[in-house]
LUMNUDREN-916716 format. One line per 2 residues: number of its first residue (from 1); for each residue x negated, y, z negated of C-alpha. Coordinates in nm, 2 decimals, always signed. Layout:
NUM = X/Y/Z ~ ...
This chain:
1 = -4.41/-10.49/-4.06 ~ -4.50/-10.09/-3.95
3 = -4.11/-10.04/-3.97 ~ -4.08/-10.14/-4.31
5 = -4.40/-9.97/-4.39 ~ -4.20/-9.64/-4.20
7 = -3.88/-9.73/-4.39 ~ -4.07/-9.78/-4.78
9 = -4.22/-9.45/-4.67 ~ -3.91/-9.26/-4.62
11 = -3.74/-9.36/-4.96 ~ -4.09/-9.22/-5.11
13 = -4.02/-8.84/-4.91 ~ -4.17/-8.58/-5.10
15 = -3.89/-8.33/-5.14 ~ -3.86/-7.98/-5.33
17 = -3.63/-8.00/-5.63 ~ -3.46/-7.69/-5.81
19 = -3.37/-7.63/-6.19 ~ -3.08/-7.40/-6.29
21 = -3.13/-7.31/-6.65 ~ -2.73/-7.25/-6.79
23 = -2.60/-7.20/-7.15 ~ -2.23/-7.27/-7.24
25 = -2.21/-6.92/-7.42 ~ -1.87/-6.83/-7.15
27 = -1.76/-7.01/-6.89 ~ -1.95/-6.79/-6.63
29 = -2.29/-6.92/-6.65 ~ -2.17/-7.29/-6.65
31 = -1.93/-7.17/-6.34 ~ -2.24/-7.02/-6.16
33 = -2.47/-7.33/-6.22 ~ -2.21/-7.56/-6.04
35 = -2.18/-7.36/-5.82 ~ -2.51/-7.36/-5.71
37 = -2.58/-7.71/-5.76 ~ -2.30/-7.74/-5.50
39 = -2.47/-7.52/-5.24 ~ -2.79/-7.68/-5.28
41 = -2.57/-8.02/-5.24 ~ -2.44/-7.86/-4.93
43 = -2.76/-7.80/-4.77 ~ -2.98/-8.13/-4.90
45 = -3.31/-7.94/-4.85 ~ -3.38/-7.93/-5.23
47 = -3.26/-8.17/-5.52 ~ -3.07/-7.92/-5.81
49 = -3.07/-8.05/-6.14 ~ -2.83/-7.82/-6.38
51 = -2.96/-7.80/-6.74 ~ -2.77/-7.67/-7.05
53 = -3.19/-7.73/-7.25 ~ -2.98/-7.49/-7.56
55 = -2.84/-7.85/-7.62 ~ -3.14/-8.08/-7.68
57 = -3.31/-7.78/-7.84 ~ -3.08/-7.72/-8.09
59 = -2.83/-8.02/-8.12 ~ -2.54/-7.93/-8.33
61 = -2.62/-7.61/-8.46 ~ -2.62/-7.53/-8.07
63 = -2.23/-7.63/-8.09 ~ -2.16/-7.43/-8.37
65 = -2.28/-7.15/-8.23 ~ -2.07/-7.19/-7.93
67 = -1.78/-7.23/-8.17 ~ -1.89/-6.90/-8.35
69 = -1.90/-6.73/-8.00 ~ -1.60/-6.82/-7.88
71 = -1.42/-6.75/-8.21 ~ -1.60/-6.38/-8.23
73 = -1.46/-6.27/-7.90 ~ -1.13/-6.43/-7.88
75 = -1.06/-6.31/-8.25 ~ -1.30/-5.98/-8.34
77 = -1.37/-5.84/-7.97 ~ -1.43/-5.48/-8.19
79 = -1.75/-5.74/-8.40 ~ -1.85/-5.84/-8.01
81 = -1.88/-5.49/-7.92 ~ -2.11/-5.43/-8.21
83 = -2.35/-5.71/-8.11 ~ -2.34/-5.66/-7.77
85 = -2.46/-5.27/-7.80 ~ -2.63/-5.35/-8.08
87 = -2.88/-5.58/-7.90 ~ -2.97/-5.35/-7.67
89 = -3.21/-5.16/-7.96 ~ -3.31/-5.44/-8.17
91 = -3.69/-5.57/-8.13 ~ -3.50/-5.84/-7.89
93 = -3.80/-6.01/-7.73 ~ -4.02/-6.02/-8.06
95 = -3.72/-6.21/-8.19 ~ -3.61/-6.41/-7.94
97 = -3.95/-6.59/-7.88 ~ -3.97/-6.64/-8.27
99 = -3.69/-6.80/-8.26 ~ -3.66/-6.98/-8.00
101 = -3.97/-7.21/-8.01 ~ -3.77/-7.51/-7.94
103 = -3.60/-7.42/-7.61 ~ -3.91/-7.35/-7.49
105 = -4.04/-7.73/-7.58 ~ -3.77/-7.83/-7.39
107 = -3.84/-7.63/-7.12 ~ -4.17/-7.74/-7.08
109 = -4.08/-8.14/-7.06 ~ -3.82/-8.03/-6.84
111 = -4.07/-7.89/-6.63 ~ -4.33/-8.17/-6.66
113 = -4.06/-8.42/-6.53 ~ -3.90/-8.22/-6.29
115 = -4.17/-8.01/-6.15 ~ -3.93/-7.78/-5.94
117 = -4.06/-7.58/-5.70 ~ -3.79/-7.32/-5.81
119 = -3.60/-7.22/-6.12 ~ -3.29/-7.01/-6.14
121 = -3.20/-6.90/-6.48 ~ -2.80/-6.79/-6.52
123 = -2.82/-6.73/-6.89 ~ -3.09/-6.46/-6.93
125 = -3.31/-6.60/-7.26 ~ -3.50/-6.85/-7.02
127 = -3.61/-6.55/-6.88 ~ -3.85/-6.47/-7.13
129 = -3.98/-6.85/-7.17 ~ -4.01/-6.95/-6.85
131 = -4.37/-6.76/-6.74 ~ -4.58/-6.93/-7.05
133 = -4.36/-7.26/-7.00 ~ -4.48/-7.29/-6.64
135 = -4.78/-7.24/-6.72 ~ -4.83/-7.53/-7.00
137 = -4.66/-7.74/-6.69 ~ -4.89/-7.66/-6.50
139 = -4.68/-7.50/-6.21 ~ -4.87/-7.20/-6.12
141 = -4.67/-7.16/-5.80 ~ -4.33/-7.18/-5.94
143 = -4.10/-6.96/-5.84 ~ -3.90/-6.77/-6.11
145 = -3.54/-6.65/-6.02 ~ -3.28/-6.45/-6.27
147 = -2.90/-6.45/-6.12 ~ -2.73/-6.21/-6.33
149 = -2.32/-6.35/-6.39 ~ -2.25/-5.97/-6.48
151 = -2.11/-5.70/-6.26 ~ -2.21/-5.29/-6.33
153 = -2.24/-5.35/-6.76 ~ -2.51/-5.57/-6.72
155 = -2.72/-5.55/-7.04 ~ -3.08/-5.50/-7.00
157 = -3.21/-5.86/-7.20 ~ -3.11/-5.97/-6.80
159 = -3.41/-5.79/-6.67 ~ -3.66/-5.67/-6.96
161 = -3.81/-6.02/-6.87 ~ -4.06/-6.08/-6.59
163 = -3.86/-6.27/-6.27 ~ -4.00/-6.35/-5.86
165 = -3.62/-6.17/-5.80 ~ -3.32/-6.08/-6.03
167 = -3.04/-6.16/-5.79 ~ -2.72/-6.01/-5.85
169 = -2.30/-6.02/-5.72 ~ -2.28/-5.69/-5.58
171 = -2.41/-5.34/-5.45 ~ -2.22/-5.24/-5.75
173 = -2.47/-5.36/-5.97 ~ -2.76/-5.36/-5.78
175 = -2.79/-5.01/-5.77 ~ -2.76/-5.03/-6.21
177 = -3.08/-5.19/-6.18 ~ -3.24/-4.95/-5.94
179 = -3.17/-4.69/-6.14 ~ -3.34/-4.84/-6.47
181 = -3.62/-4.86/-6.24 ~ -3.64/-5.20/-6.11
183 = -3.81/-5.27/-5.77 ~ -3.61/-5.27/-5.49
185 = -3.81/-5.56/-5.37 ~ -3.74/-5.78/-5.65
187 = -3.34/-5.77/-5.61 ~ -3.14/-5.95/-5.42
189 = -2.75/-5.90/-5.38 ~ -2.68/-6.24/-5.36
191 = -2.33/-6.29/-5.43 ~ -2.18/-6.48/-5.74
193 = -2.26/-6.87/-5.66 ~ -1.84/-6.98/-5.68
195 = -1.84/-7.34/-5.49 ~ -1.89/-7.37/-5.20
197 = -1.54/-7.53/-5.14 ~ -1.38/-7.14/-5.14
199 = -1.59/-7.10/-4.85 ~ -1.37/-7.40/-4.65
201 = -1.11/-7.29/-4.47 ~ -0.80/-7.40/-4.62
203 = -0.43/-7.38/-4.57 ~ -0.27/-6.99/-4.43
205 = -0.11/-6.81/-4.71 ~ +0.23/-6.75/-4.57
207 = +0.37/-6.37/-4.67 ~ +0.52/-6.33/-5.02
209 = +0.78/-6.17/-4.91 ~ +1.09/-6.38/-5.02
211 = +0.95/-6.55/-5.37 ~ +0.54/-6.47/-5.47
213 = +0.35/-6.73/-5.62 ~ +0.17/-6.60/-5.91
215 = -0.10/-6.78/-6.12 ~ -0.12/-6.67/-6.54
217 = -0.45/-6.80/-6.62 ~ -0.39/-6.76/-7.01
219 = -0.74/-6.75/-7.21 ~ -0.62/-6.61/-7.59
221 = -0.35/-6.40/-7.71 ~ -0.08/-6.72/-7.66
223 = +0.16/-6.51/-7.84 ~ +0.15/-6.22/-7.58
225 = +0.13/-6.50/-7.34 ~ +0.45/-6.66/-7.39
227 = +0.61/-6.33/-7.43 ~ +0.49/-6.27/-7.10
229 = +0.58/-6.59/-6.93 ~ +0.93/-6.56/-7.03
231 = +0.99/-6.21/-6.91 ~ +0.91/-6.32/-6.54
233 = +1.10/-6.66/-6.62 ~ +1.40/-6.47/-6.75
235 = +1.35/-6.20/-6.41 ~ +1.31/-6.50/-6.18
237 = +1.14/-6.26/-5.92 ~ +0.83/-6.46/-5.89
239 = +0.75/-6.83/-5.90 ~ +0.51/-6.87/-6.18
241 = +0.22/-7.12/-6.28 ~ +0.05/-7.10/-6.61
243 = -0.29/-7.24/-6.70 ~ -0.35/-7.34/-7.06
245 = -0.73/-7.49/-7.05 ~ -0.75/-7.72/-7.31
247 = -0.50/-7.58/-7.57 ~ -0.21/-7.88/-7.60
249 = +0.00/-7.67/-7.84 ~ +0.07/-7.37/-7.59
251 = +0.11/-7.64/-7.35 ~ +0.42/-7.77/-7.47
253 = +0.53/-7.47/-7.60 ~ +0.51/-7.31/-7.27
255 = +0.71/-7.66/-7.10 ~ +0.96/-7.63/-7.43
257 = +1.06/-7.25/-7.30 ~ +1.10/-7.33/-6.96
259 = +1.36/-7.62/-7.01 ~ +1.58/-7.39/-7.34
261 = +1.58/-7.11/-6.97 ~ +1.65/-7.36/-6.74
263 = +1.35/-7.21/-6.52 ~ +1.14/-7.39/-6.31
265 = +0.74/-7.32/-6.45 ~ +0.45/-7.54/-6.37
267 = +0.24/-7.54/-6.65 ~ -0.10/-7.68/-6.64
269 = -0.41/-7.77/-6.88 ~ -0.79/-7.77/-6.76
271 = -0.81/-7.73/-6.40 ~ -1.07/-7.89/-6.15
273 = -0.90/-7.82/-5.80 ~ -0.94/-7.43/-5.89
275 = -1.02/-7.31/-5.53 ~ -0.70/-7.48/-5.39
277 = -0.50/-7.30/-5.68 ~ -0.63/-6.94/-5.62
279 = -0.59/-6.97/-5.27 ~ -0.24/-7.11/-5.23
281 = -0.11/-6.79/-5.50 ~ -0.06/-6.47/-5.37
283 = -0.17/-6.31/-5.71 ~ -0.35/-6.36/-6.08
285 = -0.28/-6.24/-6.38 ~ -0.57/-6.32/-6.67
287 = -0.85/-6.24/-6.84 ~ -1.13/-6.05/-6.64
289 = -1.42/-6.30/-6.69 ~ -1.74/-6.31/-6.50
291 = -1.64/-6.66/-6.33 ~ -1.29/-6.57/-6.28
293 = -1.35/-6.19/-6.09 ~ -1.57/-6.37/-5.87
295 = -1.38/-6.72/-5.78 ~ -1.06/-6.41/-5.74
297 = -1.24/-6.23/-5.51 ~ -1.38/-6.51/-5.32
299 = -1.03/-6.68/-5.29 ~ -0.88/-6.35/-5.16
301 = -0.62/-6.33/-5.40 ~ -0.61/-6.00/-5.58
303 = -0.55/-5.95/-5.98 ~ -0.39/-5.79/-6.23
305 = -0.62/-5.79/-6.54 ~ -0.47/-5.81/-6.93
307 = -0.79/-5.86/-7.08 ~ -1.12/-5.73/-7.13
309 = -1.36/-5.84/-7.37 ~ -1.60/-5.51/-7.47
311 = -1.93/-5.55/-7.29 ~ -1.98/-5.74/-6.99
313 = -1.61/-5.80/-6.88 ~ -1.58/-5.40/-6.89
315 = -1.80/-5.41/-6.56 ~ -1.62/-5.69/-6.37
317 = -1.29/-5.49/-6.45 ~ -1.48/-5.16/-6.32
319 = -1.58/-5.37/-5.99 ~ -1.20/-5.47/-5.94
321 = -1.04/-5.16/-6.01 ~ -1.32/-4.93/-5.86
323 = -1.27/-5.14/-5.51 ~ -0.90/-5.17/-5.48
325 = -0.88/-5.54/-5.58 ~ -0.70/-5.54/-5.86
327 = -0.52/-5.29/-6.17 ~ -0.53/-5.28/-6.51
329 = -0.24/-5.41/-6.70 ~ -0.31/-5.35/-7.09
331 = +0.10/-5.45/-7.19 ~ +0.35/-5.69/-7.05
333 = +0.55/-5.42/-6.91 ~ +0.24/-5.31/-6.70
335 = +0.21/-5.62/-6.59 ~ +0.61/-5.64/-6.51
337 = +0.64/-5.30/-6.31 ~ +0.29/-5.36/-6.15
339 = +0.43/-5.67/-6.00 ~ +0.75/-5.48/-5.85
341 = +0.53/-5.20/-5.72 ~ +0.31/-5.45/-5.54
343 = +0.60/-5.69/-5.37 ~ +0.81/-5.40/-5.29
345 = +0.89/-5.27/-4.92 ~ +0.75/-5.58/-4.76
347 = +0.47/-5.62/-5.02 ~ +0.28/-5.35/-4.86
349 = +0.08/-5.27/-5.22 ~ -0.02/-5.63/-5.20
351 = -0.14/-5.63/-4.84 ~ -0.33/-5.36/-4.91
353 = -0.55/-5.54/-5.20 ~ -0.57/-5.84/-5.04
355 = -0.78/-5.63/-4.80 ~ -0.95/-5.52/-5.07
357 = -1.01/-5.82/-5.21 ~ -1.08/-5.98/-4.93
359 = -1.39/-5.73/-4.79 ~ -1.55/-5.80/-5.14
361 = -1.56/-6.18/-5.16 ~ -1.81/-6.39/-5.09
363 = -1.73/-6.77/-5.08 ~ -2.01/-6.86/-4.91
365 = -2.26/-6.68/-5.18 ~ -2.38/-7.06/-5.30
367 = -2.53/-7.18/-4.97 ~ -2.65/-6.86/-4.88
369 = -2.86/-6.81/-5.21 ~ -2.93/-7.21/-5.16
371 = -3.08/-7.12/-4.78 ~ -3.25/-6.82/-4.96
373 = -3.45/-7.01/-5.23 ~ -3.58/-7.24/-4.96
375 = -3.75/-7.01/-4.74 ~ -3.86/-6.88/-5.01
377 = -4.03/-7.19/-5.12 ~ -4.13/-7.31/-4.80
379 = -4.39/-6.98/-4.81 ~ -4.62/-7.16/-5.03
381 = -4.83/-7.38/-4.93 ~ -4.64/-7.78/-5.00
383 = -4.97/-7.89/-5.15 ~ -4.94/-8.09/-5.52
385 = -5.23/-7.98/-5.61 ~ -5.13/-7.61/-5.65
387 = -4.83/-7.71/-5.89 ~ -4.55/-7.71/-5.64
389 = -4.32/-7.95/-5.76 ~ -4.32/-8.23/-5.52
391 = -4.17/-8.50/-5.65 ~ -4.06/-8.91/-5.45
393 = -3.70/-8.84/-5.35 ~ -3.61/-9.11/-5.67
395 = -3.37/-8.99/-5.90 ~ -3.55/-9.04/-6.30
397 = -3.47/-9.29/-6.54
């Protein structure tokens, strides 16, 4: 009987839990919270719950923003540029709290059912909610964590709010919030949070000396894209994989192009098995994303960049180029002689930014910022009473 008293005990554990507040407005915030959902996986001291809230809040008007987002910077970066700048001198707070009355509902029963002893916010307008929030909870101990998904350009409505820490991917960047006057104290260089499966040892990647493998990771401009693929089809220097995400169309127009050559092109859609991918190509060529900087620099693989959206993407091109881990490749036929330059004389161009690359990444950065938060937590005092989020170790209904 004292067994199964021990053992109905044991399924009642009081454990910590941790919320990651994410917003599908890019793929980097998403890419960050499953990232560190992972790591806190990983180390099974705390239960993570990811939560987009922007979706209960605002149902389908939330989607059609998305939709309007995703339209504005594929189609009008110049209109981006605009409202990016532009946000940095409007009466942003004032307007954001105004308006966003219904996120902050849902971020108060998230709260209530949750009661986290931690919450890490990788989209930054939780920031501003989550002080009164926690307080109509009722968790006066919780501890408040920003990770800024921006490298160098970070725009200040990341750190105007009030955060325990604003943890961030790089020197690079922590020293952009030193000098607008933030604490020391309060940042951490954390790392972007990739999964934790780049930090796995995987298989060696063999010299690319007779026939590089090169990853396209195509996100817009498909006509430039196809151009593109079939200038290295038609060279046959390199052997080439495309990613498509979710667009069918380019799909088979990309598979259509490759059988009229006669060239051998793997062409895939959505990917899951991402860390495998990066790792087993010597090189990428795409778009230079929060998400995809970081899982490149994690992966060791170095890039050649033929994007960047005004804004945030100029400062994870700056981090790249700046380090050695990557160039700038604005036209096709940058891209094209950029390629020779690197794989010529034994590759020594690419040896060199793999280095690079290599000295900058940090696979591991989800388990360590996992390891942080809990040490972190375990300085308060694990009382109930004082709001710190225990909670049986039952997932809801």
């Amino acid at each position: 009987m004292e067994l199964e008293i021990q053992a109905a005990l044991g399924l009642f554990r009081l454990v910590r839990s941790a919320i990651i507040l994410t917003a599908g407005f890019g793929e980097g915030h998403n890419a960050a919270a499953r990232g560190l959902t992972e790591g806190f996986a990983a180390l099974g001291d705390m239960h993570p719950e990811a939560l987009d809230l922007f979706a209960p809040a605002f149902g389908s008007f939330y989607q059609k923003m998305r939709r309007d987002y995703i339209d504005v910077v594929n189609k009008s970066p110049g209109t981006w540029a605009a409202v990016y700048s532009g946000a940095e001198h409007l009466p942003f707070i004032s307007l954001i709290l105004k308006n966003l009355w219904p996120l902050k509902r849902e971020l108060v029963t998230a709260l209530r059912k949750w009661r986290p002893a931690a919450v890490i916010a990788v989209y930054p307008a939780y920031g501003y909610l989550l002080e009164a929030a926690a307080r109509e909870a009722g968790l006066l101990n919780l501890k408040r964590y920003i990770l800024i998904t921006d490298s160098i350009t970070v725009h200040p409505v990341w750190h105007r709010c009030e955060a325990d820490t604003f943890m961030v991917p790089n020197e690079d960047t922590a020293n952009v919030l030193y000098q607008r006057g933030i604490d020391r104290s309060r940042v951490l260089v954390s790392g972007f949070p990739v999964s934790p499966r780049y930090a796995v040892e995987g298989s060696v990647r063999e010299d690319p000396l007779q026939r590089p493998r090169v990853l396209y990771m195509i996100n817009g401009q498909p006509g430039r894209a196809i151009s593109l693929v079939e200038r290295l089809l038609r060279e046959d220097k390199v052997e080439l994989t495309a990613t498509t995400g979710r667009d069918e169309v380019l799909k088979s127009e990309l598979e259509a192009l490759a059988k009229r050559l006669q060239k051998p092109l793997k062409v895939l859609g959505w990917i899951e098995n991402m860390p495998d991918l990066l790792r087993s190509n010597h090189l990428l060529i795409g778009k230079a994303g929060g998400a995809t900087v970081q899982e490149t620099l994690a992966a060791g693989t170095p890039m050649l960049i033929t994007q960047i959206l005004p804004g945030q993407e100029e400062g994870n091109a700056r981090l790249l180029l700046q380090n050695g881990c990557g160039a700038s490749c604005p036209t096709n036929e940058a891209v094209l002689e950029t390629l020779s330059s690197l794989f010529a004389n034994e590759a020594q161009g690419w040896h060199q930014m793999k280095r690079h690359v290599c000295a900058l990444g940090r696979p591991d950065a989800a388990t360590s910022i996992a390891r942080w938060v809990w040490k972190e937590v375990q300085r308060i005092e694990d009382a109930p009473n004082l709001g710190f989020g225990l909670r049986p170790n039952i997932p809801p209904t």
